[in-house]
KEKOL-46596 format. One line per 4 residues: number of its first residue (from 1); their letters; for each residue x, y, z of N, C-alpha, C. Coordinates in pm, 1 decimal, padded with zeros to 6 digits. Example, Ala and Ser with C-alpha at 12.3 -4.5 7.8 and 13.67 -1.06 7.14 Angstrom:
<nodes>
1) as) 01319.0:-00569.0:00780.0:01230.0:-00450.0:00780.0:01320.0:-00330.0:00780.0 | 01285.0:-00225.0:00708.0:01367.0:-00106.0:00714.0:01290.0:00003.0:00787.0
</nodes>
This chain:
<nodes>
1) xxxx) 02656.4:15401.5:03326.0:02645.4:15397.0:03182.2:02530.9:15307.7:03138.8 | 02516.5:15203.7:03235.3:02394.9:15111.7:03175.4:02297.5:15189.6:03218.3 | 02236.4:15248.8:03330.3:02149.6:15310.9:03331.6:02115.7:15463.7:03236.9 | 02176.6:15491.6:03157.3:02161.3:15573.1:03063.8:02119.2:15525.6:02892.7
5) xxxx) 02216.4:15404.0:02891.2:02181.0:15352.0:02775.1:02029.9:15272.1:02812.4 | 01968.9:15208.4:02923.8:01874.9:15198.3:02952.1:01728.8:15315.6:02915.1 | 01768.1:15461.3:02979.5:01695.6:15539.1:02978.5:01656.5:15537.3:02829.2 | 01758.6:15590.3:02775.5:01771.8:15666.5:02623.4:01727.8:15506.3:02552.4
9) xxxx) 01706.5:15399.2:02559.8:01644.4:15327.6:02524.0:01458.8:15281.0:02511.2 | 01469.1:15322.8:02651.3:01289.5:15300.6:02694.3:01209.3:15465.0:02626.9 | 01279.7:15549.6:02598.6:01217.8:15711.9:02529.8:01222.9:15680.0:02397.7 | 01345.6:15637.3:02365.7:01336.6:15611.9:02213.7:01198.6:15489.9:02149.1
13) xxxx) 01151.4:15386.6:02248.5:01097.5:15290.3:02206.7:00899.8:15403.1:02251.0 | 00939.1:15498.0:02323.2:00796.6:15479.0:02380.4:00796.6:15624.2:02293.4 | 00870.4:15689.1:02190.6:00857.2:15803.4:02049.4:00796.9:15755.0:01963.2 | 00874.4:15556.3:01961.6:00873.4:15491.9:01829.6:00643.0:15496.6:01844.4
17) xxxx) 00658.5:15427.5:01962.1:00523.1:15348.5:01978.7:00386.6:15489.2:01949.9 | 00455.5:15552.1:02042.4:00369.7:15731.5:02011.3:00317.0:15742.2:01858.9 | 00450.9:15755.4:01804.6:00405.1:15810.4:01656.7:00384.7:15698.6:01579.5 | 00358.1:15564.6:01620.0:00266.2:15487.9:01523.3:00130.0:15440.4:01586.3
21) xxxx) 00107.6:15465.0:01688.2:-00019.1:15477.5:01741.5:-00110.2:15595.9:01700.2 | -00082.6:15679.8:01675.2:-00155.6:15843.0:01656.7:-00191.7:15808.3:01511.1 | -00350.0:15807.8:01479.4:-00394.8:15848.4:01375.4:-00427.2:16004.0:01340.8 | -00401.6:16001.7:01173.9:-00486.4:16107.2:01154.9:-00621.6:16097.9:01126.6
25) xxxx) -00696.0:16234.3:01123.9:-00851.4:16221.0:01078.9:-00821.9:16136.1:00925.8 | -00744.5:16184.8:00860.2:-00746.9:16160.5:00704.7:-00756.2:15945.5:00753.0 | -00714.3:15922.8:00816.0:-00685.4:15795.8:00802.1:-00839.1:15701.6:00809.4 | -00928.8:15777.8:00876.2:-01012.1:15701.7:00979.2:-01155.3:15745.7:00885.6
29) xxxx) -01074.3:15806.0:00753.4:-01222.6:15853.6:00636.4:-01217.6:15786.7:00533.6 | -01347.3:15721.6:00507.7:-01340.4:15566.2:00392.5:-01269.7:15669.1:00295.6 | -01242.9:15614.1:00190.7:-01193.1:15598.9:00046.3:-01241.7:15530.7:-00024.3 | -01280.5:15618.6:-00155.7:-01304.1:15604.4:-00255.3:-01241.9:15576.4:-00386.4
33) xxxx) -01166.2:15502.6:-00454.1:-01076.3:15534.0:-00567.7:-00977.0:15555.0:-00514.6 | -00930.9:15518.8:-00390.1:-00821.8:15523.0:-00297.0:-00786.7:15702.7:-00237.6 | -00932.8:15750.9:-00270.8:-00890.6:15860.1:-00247.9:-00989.6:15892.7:-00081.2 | -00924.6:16010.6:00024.9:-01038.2:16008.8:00139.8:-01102.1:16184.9:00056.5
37) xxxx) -01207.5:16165.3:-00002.4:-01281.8:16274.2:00007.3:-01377.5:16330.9:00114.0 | -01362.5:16463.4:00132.3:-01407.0:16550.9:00207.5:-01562.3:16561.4:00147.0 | -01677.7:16507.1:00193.5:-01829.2:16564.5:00119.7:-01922.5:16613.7:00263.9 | -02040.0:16674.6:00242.2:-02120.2:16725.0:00321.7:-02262.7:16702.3:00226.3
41) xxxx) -02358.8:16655.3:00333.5:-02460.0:16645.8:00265.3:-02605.3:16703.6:00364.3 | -02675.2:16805.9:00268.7:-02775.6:16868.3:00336.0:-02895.0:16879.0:00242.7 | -02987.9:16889.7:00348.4:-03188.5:16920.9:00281.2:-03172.0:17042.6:00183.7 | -03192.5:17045.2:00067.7:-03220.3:17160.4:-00014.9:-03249.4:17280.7:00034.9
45) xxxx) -03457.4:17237.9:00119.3:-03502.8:17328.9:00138.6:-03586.1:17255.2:00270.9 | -03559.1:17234.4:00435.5:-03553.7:17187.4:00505.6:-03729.6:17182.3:00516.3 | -03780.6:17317.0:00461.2:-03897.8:17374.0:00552.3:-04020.6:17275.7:00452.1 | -03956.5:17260.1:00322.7:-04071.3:17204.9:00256.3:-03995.2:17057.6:00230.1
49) xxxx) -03935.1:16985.5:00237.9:-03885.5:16839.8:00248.7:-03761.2:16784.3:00310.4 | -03754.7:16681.0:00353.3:-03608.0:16629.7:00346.5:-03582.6:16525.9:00271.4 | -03639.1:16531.6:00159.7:-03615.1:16448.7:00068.6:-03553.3:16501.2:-00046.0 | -03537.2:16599.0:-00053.9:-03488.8:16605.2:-00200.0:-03329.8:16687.1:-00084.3
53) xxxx) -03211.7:16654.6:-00129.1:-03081.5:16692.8:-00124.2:-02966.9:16700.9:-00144.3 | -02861.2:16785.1:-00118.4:-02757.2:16804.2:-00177.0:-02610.1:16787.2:-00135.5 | -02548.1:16696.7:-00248.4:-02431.6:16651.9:-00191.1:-02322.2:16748.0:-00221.4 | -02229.4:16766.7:-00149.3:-02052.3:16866.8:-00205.1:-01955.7:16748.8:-00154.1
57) xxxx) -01908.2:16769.3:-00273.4:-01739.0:16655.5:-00311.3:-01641.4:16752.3:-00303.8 | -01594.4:16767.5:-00174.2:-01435.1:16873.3:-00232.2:-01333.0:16803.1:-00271.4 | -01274.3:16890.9:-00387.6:-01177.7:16855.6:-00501.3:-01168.2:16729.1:-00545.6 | -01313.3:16734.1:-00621.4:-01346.3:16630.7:-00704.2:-01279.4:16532.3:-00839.2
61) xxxx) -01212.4:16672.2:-00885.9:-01130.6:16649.9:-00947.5:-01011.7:16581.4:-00950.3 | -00990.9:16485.9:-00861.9:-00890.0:16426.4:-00780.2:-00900.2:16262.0:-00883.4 | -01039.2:16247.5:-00860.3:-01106.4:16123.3:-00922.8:-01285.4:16166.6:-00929.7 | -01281.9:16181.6:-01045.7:-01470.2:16192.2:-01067.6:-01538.1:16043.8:-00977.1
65) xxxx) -01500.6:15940.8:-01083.4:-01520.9:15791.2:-01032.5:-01555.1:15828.2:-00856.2 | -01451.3:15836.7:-00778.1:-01401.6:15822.1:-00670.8:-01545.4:15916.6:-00598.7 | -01519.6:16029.6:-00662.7:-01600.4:16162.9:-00627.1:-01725.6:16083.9:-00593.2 | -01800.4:16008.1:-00741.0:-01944.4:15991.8:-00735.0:-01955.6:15864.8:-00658.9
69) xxxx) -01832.1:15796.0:-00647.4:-01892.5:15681.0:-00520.9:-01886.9:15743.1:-00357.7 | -01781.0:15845.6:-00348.3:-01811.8:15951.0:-00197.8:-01936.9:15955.6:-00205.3 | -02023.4:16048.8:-00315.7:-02139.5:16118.4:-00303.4:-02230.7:15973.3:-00264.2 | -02252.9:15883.6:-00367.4:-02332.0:15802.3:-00324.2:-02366.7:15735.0:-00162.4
73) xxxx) -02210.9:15725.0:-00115.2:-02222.2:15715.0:00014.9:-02270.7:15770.7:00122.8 | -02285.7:15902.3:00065.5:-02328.3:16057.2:00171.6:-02489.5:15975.4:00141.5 | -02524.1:15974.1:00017.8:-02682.3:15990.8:00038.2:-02782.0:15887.3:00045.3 | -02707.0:15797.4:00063.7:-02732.8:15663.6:00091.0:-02738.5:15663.3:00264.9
77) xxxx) -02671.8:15709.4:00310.6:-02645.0:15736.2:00463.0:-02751.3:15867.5:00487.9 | -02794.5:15980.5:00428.8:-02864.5:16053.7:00444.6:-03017.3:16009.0:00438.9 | -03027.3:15952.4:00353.7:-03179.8:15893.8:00314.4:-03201.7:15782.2:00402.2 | -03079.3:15676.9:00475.8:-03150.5:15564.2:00567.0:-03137.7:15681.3:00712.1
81) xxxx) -03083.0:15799.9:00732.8:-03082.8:15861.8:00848.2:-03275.0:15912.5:00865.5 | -03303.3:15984.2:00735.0:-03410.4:16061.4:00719.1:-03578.0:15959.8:00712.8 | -03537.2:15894.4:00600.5:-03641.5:15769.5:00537.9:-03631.9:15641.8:00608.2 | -03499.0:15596.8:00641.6:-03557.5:15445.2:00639.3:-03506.1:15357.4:00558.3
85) xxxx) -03452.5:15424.4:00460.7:-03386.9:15329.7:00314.2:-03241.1:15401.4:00258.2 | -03246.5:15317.0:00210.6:-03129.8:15357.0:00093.1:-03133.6:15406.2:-00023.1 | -03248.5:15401.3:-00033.3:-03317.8:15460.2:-00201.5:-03354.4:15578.3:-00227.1 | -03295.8:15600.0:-00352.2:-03271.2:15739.6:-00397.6:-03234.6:15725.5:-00503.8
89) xxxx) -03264.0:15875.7:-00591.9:-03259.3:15936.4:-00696.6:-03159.4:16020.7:-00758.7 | -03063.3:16073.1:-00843.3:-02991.0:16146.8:-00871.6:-03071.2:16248.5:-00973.9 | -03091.3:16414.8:-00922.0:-03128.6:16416.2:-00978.8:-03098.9:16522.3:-01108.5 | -02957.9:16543.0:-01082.8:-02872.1:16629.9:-01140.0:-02754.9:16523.4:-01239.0
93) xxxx) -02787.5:16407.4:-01251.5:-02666.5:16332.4:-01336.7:-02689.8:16310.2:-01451.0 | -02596.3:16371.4:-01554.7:-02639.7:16311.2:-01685.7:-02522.8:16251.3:-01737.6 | -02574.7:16137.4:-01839.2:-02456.5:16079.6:-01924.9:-02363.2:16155.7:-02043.9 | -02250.4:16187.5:-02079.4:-02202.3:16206.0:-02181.6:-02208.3:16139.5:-02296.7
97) xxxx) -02164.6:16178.1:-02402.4:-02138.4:16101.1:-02536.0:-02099.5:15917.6:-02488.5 | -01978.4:15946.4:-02441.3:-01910.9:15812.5:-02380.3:-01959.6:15736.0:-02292.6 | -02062.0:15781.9:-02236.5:-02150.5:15723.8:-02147.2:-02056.1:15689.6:-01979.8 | -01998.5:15878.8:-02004.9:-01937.3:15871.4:-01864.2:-02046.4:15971.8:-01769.0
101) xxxx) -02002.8:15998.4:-01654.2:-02115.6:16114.9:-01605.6:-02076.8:16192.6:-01565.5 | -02136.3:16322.5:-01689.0:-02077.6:16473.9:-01634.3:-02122.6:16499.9:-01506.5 | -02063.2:16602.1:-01452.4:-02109.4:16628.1:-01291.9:-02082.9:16781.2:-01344.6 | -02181.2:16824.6:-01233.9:-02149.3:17004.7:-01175.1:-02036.5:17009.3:-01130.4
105) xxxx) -01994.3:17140.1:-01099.5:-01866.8:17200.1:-01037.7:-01862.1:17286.4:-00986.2 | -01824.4:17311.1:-00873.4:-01837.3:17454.3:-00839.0:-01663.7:17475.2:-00816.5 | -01579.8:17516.8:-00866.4:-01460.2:17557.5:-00882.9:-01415.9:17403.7:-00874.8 | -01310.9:17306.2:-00812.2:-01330.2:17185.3:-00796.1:-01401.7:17085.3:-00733.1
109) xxxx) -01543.1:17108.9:-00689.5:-01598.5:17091.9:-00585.5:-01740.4:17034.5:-00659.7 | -01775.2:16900.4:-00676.9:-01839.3:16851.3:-00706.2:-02016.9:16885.4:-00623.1 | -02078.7:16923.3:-00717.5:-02186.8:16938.9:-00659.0:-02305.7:16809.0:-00728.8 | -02384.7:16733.7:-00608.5:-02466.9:16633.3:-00642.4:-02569.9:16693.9:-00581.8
113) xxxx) -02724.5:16654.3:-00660.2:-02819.2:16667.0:-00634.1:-02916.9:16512.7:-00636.8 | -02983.8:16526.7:-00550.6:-03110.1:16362.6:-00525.4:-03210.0:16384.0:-00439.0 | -03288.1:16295.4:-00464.3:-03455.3:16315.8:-00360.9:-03438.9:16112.6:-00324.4 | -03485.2:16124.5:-00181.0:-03495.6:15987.3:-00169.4:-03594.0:15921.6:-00161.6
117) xx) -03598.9:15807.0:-00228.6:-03709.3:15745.5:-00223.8:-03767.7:15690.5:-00101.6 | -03972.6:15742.9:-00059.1:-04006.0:15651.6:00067.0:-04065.2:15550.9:00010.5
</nodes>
């Protein structure tokens, strides 16, 4: 009997340890606005620059805020991959009345545009 309550002891502890060791992807992707957005960021038009490019926020709509600090991160990381820097341009953002910033959309899917500065 002790060697059973033994067994069924050391499985139960090494389930416990399993399933709090195992990350998910979702876990191990910064956050923004406490949110992990999904973005991709690529060259417009590869053949004539890599400076000017384009960010996608999926389901942006989650948190705009959140959305445009993802994006910033993509192209901030794109432009020191490409250039050298961090500097860059937005060149698709405009202010609203309220002096919030409308964004594109492509169904919920935030679309950013920028060229980086050399």
């Amino acid at each position: 009997m002790t060697s059973r309550f033994t067994l069924t002891l050391i499985l139960a502890a090494s389930v416990g340890l399993a399933a709090c060791g195992g990350k998910t992807r979702e876990d191990k992707r910064m956050r923004f606005d406490g949110i992990a957005f999904r973005t991709s960021v690529k060259a417009i038009n590869k053949k004539e620059t890599l400076a000017n490019f384009r960010v996608e926020v999926r389901d942006a709509l989650r948190s705009q805020r959140g959305a445009l600090a993802a994006a910033d991160h993509e192209a901030k990381r794109y432009c020191i991959e490409n250039y050298g820097t961090s500097r860059f341009d937005w060149t698709n953002i405009a202010l609203d009345a309220e002096g919030n910033y409308k964004i594109q959309l492509d169904k919920s899917d935030a679309i950013y545009t920028g060229s980086c500065e050399s």
